[in-house]
Backbone bond lengths (Angstrom), bond angles and torsions (degrees), N, CA, C in turn:
res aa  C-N    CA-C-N  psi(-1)  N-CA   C-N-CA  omega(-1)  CA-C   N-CA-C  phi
1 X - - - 1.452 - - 1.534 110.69 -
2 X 1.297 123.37 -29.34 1.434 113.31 -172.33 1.646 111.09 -90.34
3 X 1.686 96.13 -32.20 1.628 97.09 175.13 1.643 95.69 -55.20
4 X 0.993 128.92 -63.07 1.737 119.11 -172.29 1.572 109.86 -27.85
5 X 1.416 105.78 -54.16 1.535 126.87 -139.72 1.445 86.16 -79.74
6 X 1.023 126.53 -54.59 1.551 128.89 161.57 1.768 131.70 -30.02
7 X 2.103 93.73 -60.71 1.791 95.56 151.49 1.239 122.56 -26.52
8 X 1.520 98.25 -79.06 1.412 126.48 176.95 1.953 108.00 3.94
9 X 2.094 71.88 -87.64 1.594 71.34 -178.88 1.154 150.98 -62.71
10 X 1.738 96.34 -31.70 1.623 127.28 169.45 1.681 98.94 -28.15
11 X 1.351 117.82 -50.48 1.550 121.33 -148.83 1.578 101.48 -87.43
12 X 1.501 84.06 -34.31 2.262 88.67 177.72 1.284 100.16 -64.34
13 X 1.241 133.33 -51.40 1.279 113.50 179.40 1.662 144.79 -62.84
14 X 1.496 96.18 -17.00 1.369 122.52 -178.18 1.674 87.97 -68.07
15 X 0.783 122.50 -24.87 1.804 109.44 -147.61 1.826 87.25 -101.52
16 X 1.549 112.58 -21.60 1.566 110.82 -156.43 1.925 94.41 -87.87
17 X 1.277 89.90 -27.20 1.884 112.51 -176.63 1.427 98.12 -74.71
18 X 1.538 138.64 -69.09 1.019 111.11 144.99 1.304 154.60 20.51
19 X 1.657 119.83 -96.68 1.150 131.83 162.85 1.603 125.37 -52.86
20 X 1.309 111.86 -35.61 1.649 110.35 166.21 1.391 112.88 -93.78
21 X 1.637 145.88 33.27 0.909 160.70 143.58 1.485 103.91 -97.89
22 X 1.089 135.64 -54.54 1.536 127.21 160.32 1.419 116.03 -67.68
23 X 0.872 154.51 -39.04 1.444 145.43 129.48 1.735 105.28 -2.07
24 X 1.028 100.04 -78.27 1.526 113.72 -150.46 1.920 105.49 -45.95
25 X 2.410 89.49 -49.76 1.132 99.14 -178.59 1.802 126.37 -67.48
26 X 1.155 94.82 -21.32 1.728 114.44 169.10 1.414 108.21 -42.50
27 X 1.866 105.97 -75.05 1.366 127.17 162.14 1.734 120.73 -18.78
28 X 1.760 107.22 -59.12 1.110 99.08 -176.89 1.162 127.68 -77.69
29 X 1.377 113.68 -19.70 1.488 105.48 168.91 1.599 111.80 -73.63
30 X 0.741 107.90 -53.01 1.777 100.89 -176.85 1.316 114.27 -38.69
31 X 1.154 117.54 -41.06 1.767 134.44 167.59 1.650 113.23 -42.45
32 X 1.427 104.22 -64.48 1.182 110.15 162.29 1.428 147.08 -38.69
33 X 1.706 93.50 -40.11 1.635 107.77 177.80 1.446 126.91 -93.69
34 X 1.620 107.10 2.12 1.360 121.35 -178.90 1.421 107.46 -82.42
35 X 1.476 145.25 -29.21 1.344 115.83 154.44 1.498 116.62 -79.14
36 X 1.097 137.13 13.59 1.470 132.64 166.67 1.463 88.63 -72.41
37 X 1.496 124.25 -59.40 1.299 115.62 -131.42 1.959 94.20 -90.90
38 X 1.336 130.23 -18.90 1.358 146.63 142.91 1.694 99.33 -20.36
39 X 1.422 105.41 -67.21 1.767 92.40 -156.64 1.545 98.85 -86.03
40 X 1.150 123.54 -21.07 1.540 119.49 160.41 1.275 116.75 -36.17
41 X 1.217 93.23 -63.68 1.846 93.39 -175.00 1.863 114.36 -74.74
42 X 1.446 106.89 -10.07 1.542 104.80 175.46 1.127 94.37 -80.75
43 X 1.559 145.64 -40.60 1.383 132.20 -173.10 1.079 116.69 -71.44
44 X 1.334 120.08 -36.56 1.797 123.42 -178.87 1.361 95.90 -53.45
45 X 1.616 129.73 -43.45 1.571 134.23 -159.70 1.344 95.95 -81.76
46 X 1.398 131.94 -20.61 1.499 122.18 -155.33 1.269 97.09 -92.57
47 X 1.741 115.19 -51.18 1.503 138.02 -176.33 1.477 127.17 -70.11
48 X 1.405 135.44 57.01 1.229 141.72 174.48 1.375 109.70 -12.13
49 X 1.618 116.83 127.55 1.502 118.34 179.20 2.074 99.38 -81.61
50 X 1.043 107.00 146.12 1.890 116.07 169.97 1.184 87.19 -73.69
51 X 1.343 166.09 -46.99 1.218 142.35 -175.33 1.099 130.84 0.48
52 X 1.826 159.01 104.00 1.469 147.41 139.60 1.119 93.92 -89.37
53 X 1.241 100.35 133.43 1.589 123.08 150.13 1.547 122.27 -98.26
């Protein structure tokens, strides 16, 4: 009964370890892409669109 009870948890935790390892990795990319997306928007501001409306 305890070896089960032990499985049990072994596996609940796998799944909880999991989710805050994808979390984390989620996190880091987004981290990453925030000065890409910084000089994007400094160039759009730097670079006048030809546009008349």
């Amino acid at each position: 009964m305890r070896v089960l009870t032990l499985l049990l948890i072994i596996m609940g935790l796998q799944s909880c370890v999991g989710a805050i390892v994808g979390a984390a990795v989620d996190t880091g990319i987004e981290v990453a892409k925030v000065p890409f997306k910084v000089v994007g928007v400094a160039v759009d501001l730097a670079i006048p669109d030809d546009d008349d409306d």
